[in-house]
Biopython code that builds the backbone (N, CA, C, O; Angstrom):
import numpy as np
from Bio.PDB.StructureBuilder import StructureBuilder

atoms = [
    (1, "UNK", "N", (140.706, 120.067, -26.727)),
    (1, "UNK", "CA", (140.075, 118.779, -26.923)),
    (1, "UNK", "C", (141.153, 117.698, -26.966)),
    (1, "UNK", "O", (141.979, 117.712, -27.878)),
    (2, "UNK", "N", (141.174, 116.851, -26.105)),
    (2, "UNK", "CA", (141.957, 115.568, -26.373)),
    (2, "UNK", "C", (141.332, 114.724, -27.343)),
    (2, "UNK", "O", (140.114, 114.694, -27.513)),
    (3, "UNK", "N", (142.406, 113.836, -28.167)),
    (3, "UNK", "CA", (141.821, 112.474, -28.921)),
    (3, "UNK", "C", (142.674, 111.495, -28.717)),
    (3, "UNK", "O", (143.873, 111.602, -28.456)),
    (4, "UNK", "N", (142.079, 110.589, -28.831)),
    (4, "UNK", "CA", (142.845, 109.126, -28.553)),
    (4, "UNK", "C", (143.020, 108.500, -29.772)),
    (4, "UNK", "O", (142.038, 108.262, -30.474)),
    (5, "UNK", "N", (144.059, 108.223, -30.093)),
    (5, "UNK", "CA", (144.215, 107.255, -31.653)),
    (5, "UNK", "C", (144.305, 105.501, -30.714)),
    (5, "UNK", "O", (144.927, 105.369, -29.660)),
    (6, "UNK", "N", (143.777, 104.704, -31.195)),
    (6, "UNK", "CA", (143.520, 103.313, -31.060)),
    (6, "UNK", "C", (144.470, 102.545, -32.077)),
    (6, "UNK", "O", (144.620, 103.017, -33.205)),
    (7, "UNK", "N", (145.085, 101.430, -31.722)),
    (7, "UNK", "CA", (145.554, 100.376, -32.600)),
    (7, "UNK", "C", (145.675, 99.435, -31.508)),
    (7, "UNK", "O", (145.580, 99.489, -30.282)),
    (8, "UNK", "N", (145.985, 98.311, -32.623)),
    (8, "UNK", "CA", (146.791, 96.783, -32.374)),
    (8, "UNK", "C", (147.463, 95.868, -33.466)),
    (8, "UNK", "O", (147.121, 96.023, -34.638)),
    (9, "UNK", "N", (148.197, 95.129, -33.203)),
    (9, "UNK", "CA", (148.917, 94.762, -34.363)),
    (9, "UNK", "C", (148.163, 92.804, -33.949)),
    (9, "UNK", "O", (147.682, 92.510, -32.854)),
    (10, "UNK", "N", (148.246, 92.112, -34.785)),
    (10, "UNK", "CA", (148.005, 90.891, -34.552)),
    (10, "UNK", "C", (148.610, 90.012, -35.628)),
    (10, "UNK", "O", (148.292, 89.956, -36.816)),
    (11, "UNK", "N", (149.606, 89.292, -34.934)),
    (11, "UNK", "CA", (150.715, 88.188, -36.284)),
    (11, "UNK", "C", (149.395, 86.676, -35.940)),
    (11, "UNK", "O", (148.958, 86.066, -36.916)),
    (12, "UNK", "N", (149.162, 86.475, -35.203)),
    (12, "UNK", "CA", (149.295, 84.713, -34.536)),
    (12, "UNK", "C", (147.277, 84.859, -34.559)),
    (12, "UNK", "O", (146.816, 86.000, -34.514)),
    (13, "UNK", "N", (146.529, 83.943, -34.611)),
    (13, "UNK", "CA", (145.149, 83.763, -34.455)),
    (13, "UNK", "C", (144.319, 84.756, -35.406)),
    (13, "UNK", "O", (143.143, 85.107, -35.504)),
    (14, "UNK", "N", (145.007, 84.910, -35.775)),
    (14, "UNK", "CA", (144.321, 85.742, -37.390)),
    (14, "UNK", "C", (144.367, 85.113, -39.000)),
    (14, "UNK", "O", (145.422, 84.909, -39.601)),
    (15, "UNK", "N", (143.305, 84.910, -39.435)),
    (15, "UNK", "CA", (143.836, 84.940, -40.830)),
    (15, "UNK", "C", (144.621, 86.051, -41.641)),
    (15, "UNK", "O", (145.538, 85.630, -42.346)),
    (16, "UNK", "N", (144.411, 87.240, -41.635)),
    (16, "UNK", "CA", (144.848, 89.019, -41.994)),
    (16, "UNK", "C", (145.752, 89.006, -41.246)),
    (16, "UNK", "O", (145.168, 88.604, -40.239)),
    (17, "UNK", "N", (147.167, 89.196, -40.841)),
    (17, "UNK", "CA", (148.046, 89.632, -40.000)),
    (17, "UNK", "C", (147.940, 90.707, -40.440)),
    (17, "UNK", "O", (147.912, 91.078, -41.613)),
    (18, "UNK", "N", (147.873, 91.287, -39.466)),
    (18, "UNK", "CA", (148.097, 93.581, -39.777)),
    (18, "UNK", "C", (148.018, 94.107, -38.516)),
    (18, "UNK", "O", (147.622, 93.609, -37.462)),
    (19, "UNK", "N", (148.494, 95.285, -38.806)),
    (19, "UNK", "CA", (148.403, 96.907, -37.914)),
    (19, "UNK", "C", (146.932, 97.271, -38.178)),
    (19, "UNK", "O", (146.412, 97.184, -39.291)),
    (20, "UNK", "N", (146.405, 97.619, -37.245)),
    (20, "UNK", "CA", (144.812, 98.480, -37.239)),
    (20, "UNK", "C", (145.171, 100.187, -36.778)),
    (20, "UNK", "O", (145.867, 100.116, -35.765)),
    (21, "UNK", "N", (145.068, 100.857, -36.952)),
    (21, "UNK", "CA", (144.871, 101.957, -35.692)),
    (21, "UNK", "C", (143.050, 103.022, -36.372)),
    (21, "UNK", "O", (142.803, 103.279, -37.551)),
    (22, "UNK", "N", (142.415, 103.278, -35.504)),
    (22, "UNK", "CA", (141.819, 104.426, -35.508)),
    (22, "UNK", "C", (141.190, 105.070, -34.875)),
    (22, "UNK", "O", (141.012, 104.751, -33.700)),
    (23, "UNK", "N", (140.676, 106.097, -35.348)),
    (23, "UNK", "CA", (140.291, 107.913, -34.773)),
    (23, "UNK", "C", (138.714, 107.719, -35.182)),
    (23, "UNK", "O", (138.294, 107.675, -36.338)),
    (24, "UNK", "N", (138.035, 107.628, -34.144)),
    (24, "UNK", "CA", (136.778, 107.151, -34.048)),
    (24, "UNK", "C", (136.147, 106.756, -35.050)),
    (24, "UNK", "O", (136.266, 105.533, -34.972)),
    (25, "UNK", "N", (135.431, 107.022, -36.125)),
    (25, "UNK", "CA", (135.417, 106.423, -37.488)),
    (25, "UNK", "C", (136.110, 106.377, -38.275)),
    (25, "UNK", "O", (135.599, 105.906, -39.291)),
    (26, "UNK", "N", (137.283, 106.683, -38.393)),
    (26, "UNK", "CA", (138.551, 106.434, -39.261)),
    (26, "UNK", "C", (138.935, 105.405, -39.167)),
    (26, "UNK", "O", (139.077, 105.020, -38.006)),
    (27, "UNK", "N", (139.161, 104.804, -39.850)),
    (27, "UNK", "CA", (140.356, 103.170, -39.674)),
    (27, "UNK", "C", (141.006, 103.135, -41.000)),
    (27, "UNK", "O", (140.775, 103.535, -42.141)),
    (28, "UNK", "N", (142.065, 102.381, -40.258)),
    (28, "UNK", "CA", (142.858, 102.081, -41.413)),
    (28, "UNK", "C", (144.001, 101.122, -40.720)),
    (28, "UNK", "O", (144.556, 101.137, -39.621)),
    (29, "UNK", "N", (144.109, 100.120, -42.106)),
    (29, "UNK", "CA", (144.355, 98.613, -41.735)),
    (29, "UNK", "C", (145.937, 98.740, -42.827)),
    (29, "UNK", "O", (146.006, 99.209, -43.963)),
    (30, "UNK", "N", (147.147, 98.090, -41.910)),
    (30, "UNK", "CA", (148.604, 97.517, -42.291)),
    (30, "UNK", "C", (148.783, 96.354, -42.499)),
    (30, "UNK", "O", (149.104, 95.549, -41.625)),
    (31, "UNK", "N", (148.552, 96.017, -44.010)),
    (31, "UNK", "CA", (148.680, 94.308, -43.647)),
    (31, "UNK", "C", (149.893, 94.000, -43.761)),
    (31, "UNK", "O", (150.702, 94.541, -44.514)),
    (32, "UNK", "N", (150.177, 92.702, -42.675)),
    (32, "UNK", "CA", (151.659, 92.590, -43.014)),
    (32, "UNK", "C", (151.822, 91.345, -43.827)),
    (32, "UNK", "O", (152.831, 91.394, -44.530)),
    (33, "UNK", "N", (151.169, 90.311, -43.930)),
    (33, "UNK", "CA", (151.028, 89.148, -44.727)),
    (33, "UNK", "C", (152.318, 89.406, -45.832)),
    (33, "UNK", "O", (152.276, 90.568, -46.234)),
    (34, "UNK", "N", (153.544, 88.563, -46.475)),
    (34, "UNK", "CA", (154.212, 89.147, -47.788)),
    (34, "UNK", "C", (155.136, 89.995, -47.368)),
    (34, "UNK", "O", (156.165, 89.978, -48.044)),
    (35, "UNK", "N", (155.111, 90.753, -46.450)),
    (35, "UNK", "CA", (155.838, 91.727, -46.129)),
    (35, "UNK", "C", (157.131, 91.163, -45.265)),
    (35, "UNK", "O", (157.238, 90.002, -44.871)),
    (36, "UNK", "N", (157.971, 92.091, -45.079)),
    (36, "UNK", "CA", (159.194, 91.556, -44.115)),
    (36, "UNK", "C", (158.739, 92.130, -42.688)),
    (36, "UNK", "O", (159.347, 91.745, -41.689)),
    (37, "UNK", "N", (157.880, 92.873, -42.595)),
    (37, "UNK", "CA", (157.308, 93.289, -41.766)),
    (37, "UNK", "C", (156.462, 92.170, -40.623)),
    (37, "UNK", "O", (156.065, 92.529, -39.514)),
    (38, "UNK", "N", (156.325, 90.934, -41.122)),
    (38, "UNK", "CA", (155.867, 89.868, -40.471)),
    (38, "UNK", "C", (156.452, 89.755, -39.368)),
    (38, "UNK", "O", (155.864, 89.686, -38.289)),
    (39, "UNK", "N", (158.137, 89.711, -39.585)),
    (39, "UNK", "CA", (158.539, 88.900, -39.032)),
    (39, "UNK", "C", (159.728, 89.536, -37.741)),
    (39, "UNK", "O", (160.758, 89.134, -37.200)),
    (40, "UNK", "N", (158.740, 90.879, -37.679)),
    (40, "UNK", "CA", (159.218, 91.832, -36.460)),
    (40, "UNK", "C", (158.117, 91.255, -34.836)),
    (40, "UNK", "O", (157.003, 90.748, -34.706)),
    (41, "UNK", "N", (159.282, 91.727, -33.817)),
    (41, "UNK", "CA", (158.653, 91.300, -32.770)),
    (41, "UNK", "C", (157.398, 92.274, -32.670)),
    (41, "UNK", "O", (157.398, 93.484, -32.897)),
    (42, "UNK", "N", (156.013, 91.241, -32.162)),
    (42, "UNK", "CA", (155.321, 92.715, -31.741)),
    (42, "UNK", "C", (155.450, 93.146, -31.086)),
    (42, "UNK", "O", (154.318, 93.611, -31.211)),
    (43, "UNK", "N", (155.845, 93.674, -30.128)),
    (43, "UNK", "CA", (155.936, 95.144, -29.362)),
    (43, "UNK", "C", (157.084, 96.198, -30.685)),
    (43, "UNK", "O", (157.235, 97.402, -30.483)),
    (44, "UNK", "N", (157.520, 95.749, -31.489)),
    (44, "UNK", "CA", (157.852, 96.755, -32.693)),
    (44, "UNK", "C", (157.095, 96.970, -33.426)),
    (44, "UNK", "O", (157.117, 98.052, -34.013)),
    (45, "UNK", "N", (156.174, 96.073, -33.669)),
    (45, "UNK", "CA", (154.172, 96.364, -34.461)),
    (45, "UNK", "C", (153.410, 97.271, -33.459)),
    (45, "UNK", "O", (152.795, 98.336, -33.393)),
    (46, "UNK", "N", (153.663, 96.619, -33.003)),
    (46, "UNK", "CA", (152.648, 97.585, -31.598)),
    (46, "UNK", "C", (153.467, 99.213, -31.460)),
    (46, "UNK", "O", (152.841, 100.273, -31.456)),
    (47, "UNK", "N", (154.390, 99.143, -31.394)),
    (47, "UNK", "CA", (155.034, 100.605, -31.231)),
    (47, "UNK", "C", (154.624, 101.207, -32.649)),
    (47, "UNK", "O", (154.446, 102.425, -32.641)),
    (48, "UNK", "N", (154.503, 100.767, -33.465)),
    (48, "UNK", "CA", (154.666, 101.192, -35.033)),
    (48, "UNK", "C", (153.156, 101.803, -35.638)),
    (48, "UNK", "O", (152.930, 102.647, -36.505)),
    (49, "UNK", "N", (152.351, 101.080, -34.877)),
    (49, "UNK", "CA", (150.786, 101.054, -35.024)),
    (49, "UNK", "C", (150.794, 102.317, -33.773)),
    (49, "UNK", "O", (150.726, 103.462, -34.220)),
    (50, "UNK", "N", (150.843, 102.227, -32.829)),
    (50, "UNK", "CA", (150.437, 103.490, -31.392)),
    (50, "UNK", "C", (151.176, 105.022, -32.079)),
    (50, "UNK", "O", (150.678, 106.148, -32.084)),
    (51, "UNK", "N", (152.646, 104.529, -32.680)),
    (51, "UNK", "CA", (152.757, 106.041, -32.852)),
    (51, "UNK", "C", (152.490, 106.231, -34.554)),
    (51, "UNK", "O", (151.581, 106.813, -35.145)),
    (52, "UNK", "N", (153.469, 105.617, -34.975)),
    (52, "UNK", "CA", (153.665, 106.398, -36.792)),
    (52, "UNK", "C", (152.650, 105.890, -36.840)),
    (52, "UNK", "O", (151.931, 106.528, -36.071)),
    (53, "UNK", "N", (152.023, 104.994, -37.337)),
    (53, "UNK", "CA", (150.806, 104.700, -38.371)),
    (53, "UNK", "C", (149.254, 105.560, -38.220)),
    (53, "UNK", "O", (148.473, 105.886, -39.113)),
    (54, "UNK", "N", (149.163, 105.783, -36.652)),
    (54, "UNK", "CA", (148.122, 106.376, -36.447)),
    (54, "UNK", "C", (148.259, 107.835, -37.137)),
    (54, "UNK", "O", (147.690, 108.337, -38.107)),
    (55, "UNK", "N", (149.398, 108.382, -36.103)),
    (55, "UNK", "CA", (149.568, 109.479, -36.839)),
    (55, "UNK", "C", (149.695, 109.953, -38.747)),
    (55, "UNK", "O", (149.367, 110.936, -39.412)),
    (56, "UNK", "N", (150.288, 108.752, -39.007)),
    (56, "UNK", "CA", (150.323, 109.269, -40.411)),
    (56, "UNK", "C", (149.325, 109.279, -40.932)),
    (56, "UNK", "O", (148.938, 110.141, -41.721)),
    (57, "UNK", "N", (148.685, 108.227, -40.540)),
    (57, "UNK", "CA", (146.816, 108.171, -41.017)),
    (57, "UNK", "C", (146.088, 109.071, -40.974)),
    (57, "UNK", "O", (145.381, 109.613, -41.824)),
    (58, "UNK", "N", (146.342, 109.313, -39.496)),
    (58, "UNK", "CA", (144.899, 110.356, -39.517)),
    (58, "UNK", "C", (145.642, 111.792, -38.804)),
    (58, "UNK", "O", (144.897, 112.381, -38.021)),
    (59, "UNK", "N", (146.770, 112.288, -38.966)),
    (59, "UNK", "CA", (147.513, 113.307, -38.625)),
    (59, "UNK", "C", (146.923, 114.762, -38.707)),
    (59, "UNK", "O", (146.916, 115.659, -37.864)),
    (60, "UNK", "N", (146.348, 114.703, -40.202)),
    (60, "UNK", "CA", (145.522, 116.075, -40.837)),
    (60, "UNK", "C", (144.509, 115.948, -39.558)),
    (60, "UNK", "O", (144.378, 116.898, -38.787)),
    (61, "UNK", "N", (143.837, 114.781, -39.386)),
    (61, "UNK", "CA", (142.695, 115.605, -38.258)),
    (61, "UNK", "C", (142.578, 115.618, -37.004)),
    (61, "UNK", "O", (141.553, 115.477, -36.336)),
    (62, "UNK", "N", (144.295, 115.894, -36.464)),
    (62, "UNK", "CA", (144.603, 116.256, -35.377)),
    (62, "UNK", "C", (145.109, 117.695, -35.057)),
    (62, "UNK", "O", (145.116, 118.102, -33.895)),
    (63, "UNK", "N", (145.522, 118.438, -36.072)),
    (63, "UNK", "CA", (146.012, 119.910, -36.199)),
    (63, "UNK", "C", (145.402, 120.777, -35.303)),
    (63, "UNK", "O", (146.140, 121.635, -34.817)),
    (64, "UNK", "N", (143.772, 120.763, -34.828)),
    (64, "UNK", "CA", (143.613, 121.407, -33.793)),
    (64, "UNK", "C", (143.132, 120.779, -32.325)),
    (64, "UNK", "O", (142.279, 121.124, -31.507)),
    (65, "UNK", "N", (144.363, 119.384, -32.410)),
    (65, "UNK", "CA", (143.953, 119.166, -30.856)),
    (65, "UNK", "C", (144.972, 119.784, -29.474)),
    (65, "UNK", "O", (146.048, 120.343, -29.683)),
    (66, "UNK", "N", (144.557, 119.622, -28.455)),
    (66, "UNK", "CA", (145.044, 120.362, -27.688)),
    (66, "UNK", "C", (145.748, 118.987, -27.084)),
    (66, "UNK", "O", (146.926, 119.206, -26.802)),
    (67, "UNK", "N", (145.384, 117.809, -26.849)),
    (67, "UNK", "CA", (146.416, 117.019, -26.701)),
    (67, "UNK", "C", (146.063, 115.581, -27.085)),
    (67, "UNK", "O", (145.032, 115.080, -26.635)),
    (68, "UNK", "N", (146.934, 114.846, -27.954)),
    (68, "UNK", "CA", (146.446, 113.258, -28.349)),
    (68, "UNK", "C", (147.274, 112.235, -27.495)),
    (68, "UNK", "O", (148.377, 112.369, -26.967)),
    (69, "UNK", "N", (146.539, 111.335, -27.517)),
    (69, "UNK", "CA", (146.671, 110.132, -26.740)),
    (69, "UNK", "C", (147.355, 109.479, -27.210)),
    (69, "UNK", "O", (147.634, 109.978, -28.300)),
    (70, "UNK", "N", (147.914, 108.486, -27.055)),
    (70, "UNK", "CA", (148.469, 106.910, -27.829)),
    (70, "UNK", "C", (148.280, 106.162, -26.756)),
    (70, "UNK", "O", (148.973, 106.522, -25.804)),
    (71, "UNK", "N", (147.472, 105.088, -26.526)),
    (71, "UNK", "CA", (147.289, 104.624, -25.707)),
    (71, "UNK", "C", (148.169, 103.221, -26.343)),
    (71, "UNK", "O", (148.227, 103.085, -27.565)),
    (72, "UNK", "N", (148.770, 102.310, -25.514)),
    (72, "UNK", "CA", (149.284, 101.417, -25.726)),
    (72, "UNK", "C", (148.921, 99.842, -25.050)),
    (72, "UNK", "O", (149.003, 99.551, -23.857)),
    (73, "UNK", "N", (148.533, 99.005, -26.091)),
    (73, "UNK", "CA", (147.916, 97.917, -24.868)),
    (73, "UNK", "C", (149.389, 96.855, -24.616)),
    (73, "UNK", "O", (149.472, 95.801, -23.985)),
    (74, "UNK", "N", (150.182, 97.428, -25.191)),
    (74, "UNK", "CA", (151.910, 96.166, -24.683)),
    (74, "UNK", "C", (152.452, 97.224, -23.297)),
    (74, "UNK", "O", (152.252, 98.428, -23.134)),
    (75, "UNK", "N", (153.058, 96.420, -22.591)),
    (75, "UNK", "CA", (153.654, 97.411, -21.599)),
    (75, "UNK", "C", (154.869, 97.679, -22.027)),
    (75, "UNK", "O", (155.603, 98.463, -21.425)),
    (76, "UNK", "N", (155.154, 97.169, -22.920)),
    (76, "UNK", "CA", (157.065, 97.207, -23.619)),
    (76, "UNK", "C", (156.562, 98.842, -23.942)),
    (76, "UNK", "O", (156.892, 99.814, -23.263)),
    (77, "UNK", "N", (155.664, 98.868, -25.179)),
    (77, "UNK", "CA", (154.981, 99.730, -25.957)),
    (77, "UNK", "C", (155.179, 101.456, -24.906)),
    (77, "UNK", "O", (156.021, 102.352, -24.978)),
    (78, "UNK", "N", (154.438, 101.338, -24.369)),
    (78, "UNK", "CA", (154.377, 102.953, -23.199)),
    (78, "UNK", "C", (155.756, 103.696, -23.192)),
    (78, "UNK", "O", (156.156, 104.814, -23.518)),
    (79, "UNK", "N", (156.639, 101.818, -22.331)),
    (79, "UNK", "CA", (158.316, 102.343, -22.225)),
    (79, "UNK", "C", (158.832, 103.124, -23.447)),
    (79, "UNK", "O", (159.223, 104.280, -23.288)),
    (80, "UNK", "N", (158.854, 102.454, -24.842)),
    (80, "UNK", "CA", (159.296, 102.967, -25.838)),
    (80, "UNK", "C", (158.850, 104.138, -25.927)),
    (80, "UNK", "O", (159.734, 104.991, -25.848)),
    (81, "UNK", "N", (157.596, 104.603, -26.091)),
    (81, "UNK", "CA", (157.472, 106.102, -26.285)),
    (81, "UNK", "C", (158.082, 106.949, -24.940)),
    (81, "UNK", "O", (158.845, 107.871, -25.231)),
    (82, "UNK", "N", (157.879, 106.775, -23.845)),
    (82, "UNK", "CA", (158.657, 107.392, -22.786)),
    (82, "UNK", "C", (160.125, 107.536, -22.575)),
    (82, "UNK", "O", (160.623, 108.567, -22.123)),
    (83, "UNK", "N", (160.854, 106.400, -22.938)),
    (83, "UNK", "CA", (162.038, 106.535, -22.589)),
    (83, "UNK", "C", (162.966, 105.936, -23.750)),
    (83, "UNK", "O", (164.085, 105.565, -23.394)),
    (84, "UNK", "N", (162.693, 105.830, -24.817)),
    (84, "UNK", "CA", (164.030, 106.107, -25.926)),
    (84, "UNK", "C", (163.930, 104.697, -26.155)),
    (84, "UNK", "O", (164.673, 104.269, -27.038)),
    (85, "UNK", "N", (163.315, 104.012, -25.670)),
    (85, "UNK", "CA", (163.762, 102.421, -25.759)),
    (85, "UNK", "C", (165.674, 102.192, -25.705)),
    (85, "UNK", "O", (166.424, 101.927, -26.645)),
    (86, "UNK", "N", (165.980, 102.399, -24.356)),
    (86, "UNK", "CA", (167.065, 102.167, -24.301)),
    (86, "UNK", "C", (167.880, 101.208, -24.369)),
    (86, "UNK", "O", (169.027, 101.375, -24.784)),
    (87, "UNK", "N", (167.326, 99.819, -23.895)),
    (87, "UNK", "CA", (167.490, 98.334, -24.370)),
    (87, "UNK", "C", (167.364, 97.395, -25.394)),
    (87, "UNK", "O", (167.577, 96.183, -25.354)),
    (88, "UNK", "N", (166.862, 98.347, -26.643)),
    (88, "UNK", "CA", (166.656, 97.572, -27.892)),
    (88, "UNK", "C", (167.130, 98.130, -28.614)),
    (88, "UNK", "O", (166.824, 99.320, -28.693)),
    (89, "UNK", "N", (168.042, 97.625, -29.447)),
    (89, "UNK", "CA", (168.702, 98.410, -31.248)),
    (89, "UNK", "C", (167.583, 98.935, -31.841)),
    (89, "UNK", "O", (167.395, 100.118, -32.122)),
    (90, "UNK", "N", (166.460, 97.516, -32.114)),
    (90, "UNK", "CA", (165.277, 97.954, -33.106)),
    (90, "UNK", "C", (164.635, 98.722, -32.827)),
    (90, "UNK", "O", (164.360, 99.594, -33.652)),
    (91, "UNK", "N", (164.040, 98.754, -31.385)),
    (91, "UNK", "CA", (163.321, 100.002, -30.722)),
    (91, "UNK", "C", (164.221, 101.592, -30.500)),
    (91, "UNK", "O", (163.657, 102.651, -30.776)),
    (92, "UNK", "N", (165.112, 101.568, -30.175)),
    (92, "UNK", "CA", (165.713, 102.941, -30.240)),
    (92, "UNK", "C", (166.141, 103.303, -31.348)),
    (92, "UNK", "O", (166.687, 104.404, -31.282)),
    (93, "UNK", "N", (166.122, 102.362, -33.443)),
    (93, "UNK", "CA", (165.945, 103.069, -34.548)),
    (93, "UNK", "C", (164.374, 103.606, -34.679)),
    (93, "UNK", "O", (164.288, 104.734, -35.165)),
    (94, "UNK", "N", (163.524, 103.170, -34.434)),
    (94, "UNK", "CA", (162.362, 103.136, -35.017)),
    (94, "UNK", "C", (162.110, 104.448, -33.704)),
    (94, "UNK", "O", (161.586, 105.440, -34.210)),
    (95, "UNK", "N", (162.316, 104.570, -32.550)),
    (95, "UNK", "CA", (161.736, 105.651, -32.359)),
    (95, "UNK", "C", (162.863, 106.819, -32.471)),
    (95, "UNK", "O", (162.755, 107.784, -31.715)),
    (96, "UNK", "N", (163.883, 106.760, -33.344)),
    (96, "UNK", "CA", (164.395, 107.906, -33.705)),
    (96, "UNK", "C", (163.408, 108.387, -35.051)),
    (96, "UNK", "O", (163.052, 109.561, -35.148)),
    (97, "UNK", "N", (162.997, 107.316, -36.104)),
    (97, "UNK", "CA", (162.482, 107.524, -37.391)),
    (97, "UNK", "C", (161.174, 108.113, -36.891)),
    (97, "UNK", "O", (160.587, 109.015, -37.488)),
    (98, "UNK", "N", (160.854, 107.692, -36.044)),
    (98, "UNK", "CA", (159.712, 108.167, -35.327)),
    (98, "UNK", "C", (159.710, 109.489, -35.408)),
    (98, "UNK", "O", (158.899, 110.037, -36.154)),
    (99, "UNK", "N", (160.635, 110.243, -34.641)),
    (99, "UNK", "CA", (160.844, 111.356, -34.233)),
    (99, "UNK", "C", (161.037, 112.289, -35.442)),
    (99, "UNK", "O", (161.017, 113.518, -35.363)),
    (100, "UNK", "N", (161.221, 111.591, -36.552)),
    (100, "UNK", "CA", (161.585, 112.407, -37.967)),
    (100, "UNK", "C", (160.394, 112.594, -38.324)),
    (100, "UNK", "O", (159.987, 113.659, -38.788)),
    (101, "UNK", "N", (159.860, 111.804, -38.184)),
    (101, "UNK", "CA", (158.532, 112.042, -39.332)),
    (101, "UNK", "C", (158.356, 113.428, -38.655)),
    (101, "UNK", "O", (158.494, 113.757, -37.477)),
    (102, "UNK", "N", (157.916, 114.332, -40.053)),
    (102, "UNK", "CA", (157.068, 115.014, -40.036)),
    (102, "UNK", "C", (156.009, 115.869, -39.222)),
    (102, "UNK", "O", (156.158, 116.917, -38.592)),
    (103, "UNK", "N", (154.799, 115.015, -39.458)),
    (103, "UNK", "CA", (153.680, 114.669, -38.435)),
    (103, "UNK", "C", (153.978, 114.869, -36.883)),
    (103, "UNK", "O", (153.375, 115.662, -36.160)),
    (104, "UNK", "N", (155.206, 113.855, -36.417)),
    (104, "UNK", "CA", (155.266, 113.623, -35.236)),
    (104, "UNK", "C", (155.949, 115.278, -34.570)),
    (104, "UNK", "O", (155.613, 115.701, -33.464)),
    (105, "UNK", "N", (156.879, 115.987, -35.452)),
    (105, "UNK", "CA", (157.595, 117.416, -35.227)),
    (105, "UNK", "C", (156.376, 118.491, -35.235)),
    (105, "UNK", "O", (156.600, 119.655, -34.903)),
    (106, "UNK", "N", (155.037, 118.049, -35.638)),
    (106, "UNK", "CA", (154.153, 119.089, -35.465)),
    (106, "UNK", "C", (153.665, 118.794, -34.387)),
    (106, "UNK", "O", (153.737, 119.615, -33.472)),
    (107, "UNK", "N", (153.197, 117.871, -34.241)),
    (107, "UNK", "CA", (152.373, 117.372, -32.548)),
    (107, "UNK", "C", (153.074, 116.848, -31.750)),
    (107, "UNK", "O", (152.381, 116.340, -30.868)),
    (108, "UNK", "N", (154.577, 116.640, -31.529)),
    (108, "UNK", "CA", (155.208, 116.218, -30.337)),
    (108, "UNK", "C", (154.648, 116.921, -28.960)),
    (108, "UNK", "O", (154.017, 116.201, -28.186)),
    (109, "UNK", "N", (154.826, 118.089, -28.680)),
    (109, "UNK", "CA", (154.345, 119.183, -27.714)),
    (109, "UNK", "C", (152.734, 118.368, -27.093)),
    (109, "UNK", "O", (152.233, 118.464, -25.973)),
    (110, "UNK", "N", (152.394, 117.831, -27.929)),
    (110, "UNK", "CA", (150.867, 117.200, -27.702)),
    (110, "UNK", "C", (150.318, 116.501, -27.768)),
    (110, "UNK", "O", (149.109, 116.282, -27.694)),
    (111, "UNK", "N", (152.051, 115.476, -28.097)),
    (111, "UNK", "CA", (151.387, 113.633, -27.609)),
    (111, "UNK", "C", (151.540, 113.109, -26.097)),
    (111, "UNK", "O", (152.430, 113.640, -25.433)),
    (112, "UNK", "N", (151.006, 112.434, -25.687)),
    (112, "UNK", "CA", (151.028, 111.311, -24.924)),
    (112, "UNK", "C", (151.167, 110.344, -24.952)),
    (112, "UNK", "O", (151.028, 109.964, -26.115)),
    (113, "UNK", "N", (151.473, 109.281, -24.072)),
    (113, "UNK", "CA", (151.208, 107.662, -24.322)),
    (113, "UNK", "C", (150.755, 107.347, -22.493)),
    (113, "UNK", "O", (151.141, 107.785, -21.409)),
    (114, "UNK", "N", (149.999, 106.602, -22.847)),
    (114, "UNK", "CA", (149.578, 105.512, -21.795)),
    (114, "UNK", "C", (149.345, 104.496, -21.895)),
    (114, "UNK", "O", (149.595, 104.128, -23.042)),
    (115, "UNK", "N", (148.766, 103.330, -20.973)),
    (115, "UNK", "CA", (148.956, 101.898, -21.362)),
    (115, "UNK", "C", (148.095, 101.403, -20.627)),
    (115, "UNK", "O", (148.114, 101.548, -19.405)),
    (116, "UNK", "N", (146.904, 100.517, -21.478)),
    (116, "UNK", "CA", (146.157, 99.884, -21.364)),
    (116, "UNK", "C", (146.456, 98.977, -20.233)),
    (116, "UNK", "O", (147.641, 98.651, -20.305)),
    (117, "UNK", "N", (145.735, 98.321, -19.000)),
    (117, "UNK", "CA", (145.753, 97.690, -18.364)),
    (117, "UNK", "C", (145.096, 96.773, -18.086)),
    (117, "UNK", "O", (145.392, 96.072, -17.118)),
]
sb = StructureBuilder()
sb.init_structure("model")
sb.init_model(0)
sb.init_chain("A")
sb.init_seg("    ")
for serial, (resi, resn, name, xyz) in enumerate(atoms, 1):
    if name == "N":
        sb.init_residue(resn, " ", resi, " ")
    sb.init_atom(name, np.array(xyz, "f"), 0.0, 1.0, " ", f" {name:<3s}", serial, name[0])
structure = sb.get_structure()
């Protein structure tokens, strides 16, 4: 069975600035309002929301999928999970921390990313 985890991050035309991601009735909301977290570019929200957050969220009820999605609606976003983010400091820490978590060492073998068009 494939699943698709969903997010988006939104700083600008919101009252709530936050991370969204979810797993069909699951949600769960990152606010960044207060946070230092504001004041990251998004496509580092957006990377942050597609991989860690979803996963950490809703990780437990992926254990028996055969392969999950991350779909990405930034095109920066896809690159980063594909290729190391080789052009950014911030993007090639965050997807090393990425790579630590946990979560991500159980289902690597059975993520994906693609990108919204």
């Amino acid at each position: 069975m494939r699943h698709t985890l969903h997010s988006d991050a939104a700083i600008k035309g919101t009252l709530f600035p936050a991370i969204t991601s979810n797993l069909y009735v699951h949600y769960c909301v990152f606010p960044l309002a207060g946070t230092g977290y504001f004041e990251l570019p998004i496509v580092a929200l957006e990377f942050f929301g597609e991989g860690a957050l979803g996963l950490l969220a809703f990780g437990d009820l992926l254990q028996d999928a055969v392969e999950i999605v991350l779909p990405c609606d930034s095109l920066v976003a896809p690159t980063v999970l594909a290729s190391r983010a080789r052009g950014s400091r911030l993007l090639q820490h965050m997807h090393k921390r990425f790579l630590e978590l946990p979560i991500v060492g159980q289902l690597l073998d059975r993520l994906s990313a693609s990108s919204h068009e």
